[in-house]
C-alpha positions as CSV (number, residue, x, y, z in Angstrom):
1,X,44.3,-7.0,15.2
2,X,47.7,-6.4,16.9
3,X,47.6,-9.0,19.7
4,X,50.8,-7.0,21.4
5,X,48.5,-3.2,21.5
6,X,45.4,-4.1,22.8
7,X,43.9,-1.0,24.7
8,X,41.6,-1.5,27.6
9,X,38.5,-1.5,26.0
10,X,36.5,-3.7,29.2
11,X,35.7,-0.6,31.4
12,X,32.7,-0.1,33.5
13,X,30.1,1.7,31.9
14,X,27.5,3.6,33.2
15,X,24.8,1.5,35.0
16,X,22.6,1.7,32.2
17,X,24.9,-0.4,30.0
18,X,24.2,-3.2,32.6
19,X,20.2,-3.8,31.4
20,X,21.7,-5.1,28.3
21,X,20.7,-8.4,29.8
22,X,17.3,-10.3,30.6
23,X,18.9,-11.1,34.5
24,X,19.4,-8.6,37.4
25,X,23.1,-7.7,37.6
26,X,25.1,-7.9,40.7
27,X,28.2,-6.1,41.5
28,X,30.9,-8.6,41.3
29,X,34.2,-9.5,41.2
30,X,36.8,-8.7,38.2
31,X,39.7,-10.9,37.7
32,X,43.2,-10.2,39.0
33,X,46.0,-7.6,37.0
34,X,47.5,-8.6,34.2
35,X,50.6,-7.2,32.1
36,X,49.5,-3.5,30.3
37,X,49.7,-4.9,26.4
38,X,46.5,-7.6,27.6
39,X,44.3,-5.6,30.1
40,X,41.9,-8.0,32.2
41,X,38.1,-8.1,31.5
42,X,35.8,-6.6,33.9
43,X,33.3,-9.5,34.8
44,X,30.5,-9.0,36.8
45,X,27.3,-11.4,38.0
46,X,24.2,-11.0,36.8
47,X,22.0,-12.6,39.5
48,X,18.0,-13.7,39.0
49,X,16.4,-15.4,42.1
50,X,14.6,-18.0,41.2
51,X,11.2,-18.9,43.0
52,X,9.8,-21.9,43.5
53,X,6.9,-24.3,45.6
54,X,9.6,-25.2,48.1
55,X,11.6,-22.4,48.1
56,X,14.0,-19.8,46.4
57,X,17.2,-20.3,44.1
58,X,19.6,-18.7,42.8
59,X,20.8,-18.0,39.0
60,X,24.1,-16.1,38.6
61,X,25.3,-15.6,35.3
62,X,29.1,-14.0,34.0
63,X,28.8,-10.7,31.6
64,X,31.7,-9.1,30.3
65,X,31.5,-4.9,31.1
66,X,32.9,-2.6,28.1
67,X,32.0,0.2,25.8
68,X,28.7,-0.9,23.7
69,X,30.1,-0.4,20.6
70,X,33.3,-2.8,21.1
71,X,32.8,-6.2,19.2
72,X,35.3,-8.0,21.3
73,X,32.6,-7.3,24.1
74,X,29.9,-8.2,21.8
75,X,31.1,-11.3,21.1
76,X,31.8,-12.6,24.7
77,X,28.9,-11.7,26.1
78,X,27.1,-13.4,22.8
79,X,28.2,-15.9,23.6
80,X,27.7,-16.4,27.1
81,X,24.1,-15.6,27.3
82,X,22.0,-17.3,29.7
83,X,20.0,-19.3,26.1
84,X,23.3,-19.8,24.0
85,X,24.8,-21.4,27.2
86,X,21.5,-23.2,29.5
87,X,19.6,-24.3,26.0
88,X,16.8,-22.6,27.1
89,X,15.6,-18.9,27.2
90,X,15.7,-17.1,30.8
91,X,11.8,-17.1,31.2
92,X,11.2,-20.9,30.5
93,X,13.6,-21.1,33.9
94,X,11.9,-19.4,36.0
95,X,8.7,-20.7,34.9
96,X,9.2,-24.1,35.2
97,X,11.6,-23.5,38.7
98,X,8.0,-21.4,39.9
99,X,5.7,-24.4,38.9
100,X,7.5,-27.4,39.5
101,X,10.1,-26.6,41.5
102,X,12.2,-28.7,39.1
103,X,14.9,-28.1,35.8
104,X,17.5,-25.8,35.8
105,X,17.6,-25.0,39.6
106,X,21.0,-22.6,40.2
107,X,23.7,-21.7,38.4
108,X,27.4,-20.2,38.9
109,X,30.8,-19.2,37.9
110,X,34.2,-19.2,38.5
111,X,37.0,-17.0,36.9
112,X,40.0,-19.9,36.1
113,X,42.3,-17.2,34.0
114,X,42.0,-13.1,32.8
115,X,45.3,-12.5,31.8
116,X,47.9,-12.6,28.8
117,X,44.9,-11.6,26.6
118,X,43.1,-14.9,27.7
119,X,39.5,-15.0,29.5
120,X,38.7,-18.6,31.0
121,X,35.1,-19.4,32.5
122,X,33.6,-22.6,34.7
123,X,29.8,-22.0,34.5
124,X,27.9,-24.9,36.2
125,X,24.6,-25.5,36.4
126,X,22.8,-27.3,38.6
127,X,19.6,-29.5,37.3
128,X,16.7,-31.6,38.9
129,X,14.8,-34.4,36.5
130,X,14.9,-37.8,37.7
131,X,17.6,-36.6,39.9
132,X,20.2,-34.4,40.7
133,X,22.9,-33.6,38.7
134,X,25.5,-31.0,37.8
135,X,26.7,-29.7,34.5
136,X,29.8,-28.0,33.8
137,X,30.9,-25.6,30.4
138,X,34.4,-24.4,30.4
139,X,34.3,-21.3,28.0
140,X,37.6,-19.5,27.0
141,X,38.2,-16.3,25.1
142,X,40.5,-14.4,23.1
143,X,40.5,-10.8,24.5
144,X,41.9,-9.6,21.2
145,X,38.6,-10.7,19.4
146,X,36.5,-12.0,21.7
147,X,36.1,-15.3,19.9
148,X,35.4,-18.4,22.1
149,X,38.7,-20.5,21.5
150,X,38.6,-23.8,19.8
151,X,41.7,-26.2,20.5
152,X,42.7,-25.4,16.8
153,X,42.8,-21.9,17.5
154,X,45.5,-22.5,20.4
155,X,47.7,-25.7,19.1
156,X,49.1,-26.6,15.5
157,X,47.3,-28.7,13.2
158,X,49.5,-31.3,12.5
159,X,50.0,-31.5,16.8
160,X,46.9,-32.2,17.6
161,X,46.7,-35.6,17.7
162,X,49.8,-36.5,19.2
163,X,48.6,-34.4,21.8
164,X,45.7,-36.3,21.9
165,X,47.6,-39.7,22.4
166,X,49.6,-38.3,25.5
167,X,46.3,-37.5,27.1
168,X,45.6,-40.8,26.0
169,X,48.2,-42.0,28.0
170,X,47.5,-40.0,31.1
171,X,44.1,-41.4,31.1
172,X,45.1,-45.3,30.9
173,X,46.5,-44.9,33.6
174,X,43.5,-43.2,35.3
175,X,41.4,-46.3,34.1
176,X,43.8,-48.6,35.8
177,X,43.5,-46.7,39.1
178,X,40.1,-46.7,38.8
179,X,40.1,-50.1,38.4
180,X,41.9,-50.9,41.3
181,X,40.3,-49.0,43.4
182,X,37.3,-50.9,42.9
183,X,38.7,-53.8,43.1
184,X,39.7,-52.9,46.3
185,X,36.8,-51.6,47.6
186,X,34.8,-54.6,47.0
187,X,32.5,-52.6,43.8
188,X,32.2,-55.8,41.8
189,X,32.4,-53.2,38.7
190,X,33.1,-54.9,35.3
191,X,36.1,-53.9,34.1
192,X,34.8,-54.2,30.9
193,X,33.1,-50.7,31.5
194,X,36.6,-48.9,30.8
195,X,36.7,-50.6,27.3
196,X,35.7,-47.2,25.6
197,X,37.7,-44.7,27.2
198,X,40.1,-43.4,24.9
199,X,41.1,-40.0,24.8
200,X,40.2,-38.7,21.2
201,X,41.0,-35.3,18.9
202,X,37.3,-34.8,19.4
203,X,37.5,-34.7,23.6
204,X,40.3,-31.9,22.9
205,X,37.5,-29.8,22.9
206,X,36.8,-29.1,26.8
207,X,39.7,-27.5,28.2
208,X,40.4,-25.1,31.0
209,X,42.9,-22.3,30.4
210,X,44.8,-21.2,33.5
211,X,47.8,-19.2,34.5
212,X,50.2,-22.4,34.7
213,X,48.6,-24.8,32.9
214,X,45.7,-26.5,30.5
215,X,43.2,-28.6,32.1
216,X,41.6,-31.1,29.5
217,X,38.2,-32.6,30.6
218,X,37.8,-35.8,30.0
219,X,33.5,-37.5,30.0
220,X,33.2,-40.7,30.0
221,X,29.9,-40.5,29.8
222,X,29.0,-43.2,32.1
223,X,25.7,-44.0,33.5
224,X,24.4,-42.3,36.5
225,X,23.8,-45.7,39.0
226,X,27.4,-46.0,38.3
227,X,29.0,-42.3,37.9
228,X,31.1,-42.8,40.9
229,X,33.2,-45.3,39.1
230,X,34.5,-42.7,36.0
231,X,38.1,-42.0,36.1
232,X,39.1,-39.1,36.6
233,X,39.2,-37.0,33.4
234,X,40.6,-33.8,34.9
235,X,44.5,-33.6,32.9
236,X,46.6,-30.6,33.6
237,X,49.5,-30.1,31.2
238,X,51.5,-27.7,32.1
239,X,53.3,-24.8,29.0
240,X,57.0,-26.4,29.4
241,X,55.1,-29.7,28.3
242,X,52.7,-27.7,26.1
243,X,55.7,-25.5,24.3
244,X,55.6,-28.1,21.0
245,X,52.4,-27.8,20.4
246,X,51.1,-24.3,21.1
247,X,51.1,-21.7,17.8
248,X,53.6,-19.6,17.5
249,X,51.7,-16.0,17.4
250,X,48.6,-17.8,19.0
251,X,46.3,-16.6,21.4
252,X,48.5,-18.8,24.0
253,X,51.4,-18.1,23.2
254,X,52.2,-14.6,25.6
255,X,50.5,-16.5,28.6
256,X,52.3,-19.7,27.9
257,X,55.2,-16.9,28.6
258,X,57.8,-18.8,26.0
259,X,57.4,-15.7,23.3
260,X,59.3,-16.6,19.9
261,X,60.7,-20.0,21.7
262,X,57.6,-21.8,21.1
């Protein structure tokens, strides 16, 4: 498909088009303008209160909004269903939140980028077992296709490991702030612990597509009794830096805003 005509096909529907999904939609908000050649998605919430022994949550869940028939929509909203996304279907949810009060507890979104022909989604869940935590899947899409983008989709090849190693770099450094830090505040934390964070190809994988920038998410996986300690695996690269190794043509390329220079 021509990536520089791409006609508005994400426009609201009649209500009935909204049951296409197991949760209760919400009226929402869509995502700021973009240029005329890569129309925004419209992306609502789809909200399912979730009842339990000690009270109510709250589940609320992105869908894309666009004729039925469109496979671009399709395709997003495929893959962003509640099972593809949670690992478990909608009902188990609320069954388990109703009985025990425990599991997937709430869920949300935030809207990081809808322009340039790029849609980029935080969904977080949040989970009770043996405690508390919080889970985070950063989803973004080709509005062309509708495909979910894979780092190989967006940079060359033959870049993607030097791109790796400057990540790498940023994140030493990370590790040695970390370890100071600790050092200063008394922790007592081996640093023996950092040993095995390197950034890899492989952690290419969870990125954040905004306006300005890419934000690669860095896990290093560490235990919770001593989570506090991870570095901080948040890296925003900006396009100037990014120019070398984005595809020319790509997905990125019109948002990167470089055209035929990159």
């Amino acid at each position: 498909m021509n990536r520089h005509a791409v006609t508005n096909r994400f426009q609201a529907p009649a209500a009935a088009a909204l049951l296409a999904s197991l949760l209760l939609p919400a009226a929402d908000e869509a995502a700021a303008s973009a240029p005329d050649a890569f129309p925004p998605a419209v992306i609502v919430a789809a909200e399912t209160v979730l009842e339990g022994p000690d009270g109510n949550s709250l589940l609320r869940w992105p869908v894309a909004i666009g004729s039925a028939d469109d496979p671009a929509v399709e395709a997003i909203n495929t893959a962003l269903s509640y099972e593809a996304v949670a690992g478990e279907a909608l009902g188990q949810t609320v069954a388990n939140y109703a009985g025990t009060g425990r599991g997937i507890m709430a869920s949300d979104f935030r809207i990081e980028c809808d322009e340039g022909g790029i849609l980029s989604l935080t969904i977080s869940t949040e989970f009770y077992g043996a405690y508390p935590s919080t889970s985070l899947r950063h989803m973004n899409f080709d509005l062309v296709t509708g495909n979910l983008l894979e780092p190989a989709d967006i940079f060359r090849g033959n870049r993607l490991q030097p791109l790796a190693s400057m990540l790498d770099d940023s994140l030493r450094t990370r590790v040695e702030e970390a370890i100071a830090s600790s050092l200063f505040e008394g922790g007592g934390i081996d640093p023996a612990i950092y040993s095995g964070c390197i950034f890899t190809s492989a952690d290419l994988a969870e990125f954040t597509i905004t306006p300005d920038c890419v934000v690669f998410h860095y896990d290093a996986g560490f235990p919770h009794a001593i989570e506090a300690a991870e570095p901080d695996g948040d890296i925003a690269l900006g396009y100037p830096v990014l120019a070398p190794f984005i595809i020319p043509g790509g997905p990125l390329e019109n948002l990167a805003g470089r055209g035929e220079d990159i």
